[in-house]
Wavefront OBJ file of the C-alpha trace (Angstrom):
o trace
v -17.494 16.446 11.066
v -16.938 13.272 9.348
v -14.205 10.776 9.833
v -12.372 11.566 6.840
v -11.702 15.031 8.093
v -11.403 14.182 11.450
v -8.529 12.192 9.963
v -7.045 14.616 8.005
v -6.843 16.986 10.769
v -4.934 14.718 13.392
v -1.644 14.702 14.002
v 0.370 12.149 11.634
v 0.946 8.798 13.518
v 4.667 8.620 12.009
v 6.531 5.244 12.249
v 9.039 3.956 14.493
v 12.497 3.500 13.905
v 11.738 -0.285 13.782
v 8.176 0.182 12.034
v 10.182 2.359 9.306
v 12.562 -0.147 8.826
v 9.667 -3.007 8.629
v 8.308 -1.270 5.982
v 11.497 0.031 3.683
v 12.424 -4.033 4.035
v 8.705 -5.232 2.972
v 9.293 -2.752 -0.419
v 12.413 -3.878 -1.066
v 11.238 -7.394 -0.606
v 8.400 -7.130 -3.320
v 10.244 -5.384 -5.670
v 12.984 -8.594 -5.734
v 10.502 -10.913 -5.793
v 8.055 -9.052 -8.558
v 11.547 -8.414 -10.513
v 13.073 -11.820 -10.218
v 9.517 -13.676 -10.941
v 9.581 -11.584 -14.060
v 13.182 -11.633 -15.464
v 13.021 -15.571 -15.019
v 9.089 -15.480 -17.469
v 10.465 -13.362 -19.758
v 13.857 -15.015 -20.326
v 12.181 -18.669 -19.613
v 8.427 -18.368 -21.687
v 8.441 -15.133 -23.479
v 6.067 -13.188 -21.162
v 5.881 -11.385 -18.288
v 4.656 -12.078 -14.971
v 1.314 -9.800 -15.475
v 0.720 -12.461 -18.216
v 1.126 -15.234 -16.440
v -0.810 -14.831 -13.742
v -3.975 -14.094 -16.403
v -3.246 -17.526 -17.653
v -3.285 -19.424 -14.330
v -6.427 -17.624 -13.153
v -8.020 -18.727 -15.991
v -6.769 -22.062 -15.946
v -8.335 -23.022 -12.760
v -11.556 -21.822 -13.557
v -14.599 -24.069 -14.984
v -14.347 -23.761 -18.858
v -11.150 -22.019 -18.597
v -13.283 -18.880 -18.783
v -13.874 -16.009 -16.231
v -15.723 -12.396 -16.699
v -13.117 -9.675 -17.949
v -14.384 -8.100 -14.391
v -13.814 -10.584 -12.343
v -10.146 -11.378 -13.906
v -9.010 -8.345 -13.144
v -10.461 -8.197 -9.734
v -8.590 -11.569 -8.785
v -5.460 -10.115 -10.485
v -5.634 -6.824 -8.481
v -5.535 -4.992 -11.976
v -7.512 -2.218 -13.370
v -9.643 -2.941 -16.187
v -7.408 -0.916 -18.206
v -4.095 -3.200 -17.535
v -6.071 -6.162 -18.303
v -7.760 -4.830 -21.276
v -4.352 -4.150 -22.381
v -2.878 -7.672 -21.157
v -5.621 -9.620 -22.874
v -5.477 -8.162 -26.043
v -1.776 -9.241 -26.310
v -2.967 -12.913 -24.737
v -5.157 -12.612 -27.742
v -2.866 -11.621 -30.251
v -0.533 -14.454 -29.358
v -3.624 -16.683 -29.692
v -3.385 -17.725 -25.382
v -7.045 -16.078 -24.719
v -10.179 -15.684 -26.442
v -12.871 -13.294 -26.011
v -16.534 -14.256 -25.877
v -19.357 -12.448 -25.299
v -22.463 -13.143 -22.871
v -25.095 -14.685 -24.359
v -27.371 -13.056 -21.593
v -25.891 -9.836 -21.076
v -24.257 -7.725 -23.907
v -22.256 -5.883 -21.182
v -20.162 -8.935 -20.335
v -17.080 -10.143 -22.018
v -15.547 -13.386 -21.082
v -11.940 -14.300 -21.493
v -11.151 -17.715 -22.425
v -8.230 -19.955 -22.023
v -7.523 -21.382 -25.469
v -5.020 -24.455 -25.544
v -2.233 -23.009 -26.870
v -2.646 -20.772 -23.692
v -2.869 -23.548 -21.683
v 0.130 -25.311 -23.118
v 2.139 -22.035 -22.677
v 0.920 -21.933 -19.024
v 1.728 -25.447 -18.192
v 5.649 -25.072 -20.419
v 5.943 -21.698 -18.043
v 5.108 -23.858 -14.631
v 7.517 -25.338 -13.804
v 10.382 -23.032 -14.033
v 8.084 -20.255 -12.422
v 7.588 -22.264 -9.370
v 11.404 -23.139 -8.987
v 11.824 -18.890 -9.069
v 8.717 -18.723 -6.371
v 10.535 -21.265 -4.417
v 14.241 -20.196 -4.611
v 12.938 -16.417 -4.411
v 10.222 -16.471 -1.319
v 10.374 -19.905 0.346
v 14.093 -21.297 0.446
v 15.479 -18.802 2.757
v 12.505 -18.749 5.011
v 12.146 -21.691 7.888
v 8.422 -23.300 8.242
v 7.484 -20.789 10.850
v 8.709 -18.284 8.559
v 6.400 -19.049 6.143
v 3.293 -19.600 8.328
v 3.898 -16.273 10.164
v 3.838 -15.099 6.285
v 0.827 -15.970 5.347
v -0.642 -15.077 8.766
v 0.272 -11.532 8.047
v -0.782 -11.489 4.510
v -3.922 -13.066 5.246
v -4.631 -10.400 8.358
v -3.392 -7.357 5.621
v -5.985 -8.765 3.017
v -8.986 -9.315 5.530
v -8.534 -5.257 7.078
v -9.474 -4.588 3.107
v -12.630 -7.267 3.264
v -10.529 -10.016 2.025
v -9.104 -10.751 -0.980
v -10.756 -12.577 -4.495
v -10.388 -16.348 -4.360
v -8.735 -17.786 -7.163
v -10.189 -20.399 -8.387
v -9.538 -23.981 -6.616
v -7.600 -25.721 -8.997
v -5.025 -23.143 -9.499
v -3.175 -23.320 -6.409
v -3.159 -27.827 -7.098
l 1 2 3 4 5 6 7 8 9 10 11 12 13 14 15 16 17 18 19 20 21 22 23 24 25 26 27 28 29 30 31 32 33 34 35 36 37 38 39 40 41 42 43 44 45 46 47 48 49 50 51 52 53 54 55 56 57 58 59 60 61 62 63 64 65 66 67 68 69 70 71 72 73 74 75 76 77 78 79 80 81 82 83 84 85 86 87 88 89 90 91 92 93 94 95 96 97 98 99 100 101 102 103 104 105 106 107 108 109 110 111 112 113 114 115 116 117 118 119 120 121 122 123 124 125 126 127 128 129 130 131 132 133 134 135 136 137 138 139 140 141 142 143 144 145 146 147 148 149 150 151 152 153 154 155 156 157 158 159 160 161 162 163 164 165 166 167 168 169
């Protein structure tokens, strides 16, 4: 019998009243933040968050260039979503596409400087909503317990994508 079924066939392990409410808090949580983060991009630089976060990846990255792949693998996207969010980051002239020399299979997006400039415009006010949204009402303890618990959620899944150095600078 294999562990899947095994699985299937035990009894559920439900939550606890305090587990339950954990968790309904933790939604409601990422849904202000995700919502806030994108009302203030949209209202602020004209794109949404999904954008965004293309743009920084690819501004940390040597050349300002990263395989379509691994772009949406740092961005926890499908290549379908990113398909879809390049092509508009192409249309509004942000992103290029290149192709690989070396392998006709790979496509590279590209950071072009008006993409850049759009990034670095967005910044500022995107890390005043990160701040105000996430950090302010959360003491330094808070916020190390935070990542201690992200960090553990991401490593149970074999970790997470690094972005690229420079992004997080």
């Amino acid at each position: 019998m294999s562990s899947a079924s095994s699985t299937a066939d035990a009894a559920p392990r439900w939550l606890s009243a305090d587990e339950q409410r954990t968790w309904l808090a933790l939604l409601a949580a990422i849904n202000l933040l995700d919502e806030e983060l994108d009302r203030q991009l949209q209202r602020d630089a004209g794109m949404p968050h999904t954008y965004y976060m293309v743009l920084a990846a690819l501004s940390g990255s040597p050349g300002r260039r990263m395989r379509m792949s691994d772009l949406a693998q740092i961005n926890h996207a499908s290549q379908s979503r990113l398909t879809h969010a390049v092509n508009r980051l192409v249309a509004a002239g942000w992103l290029r596409r290149e192709k690989c020399a070396g392998d006709r299979r790979v496509v590279y997006a590209v950071l072009t400087d008006d993409g850049f400039e759009a990034l670095r415009s967005a910044a500022p006010g995107h890390v005043e909503a990160v701040r105000r949204t996430l950090f302010d009402p959360l003491t330094p303890q808070q916020v190390e317990q935070l990542q201690a618990i992200c960090e553990a959620m991401l490593a149970r899944r074999g970790g997470a994508p690094r972005w690229p150095e420079s992004a997080g600078e």
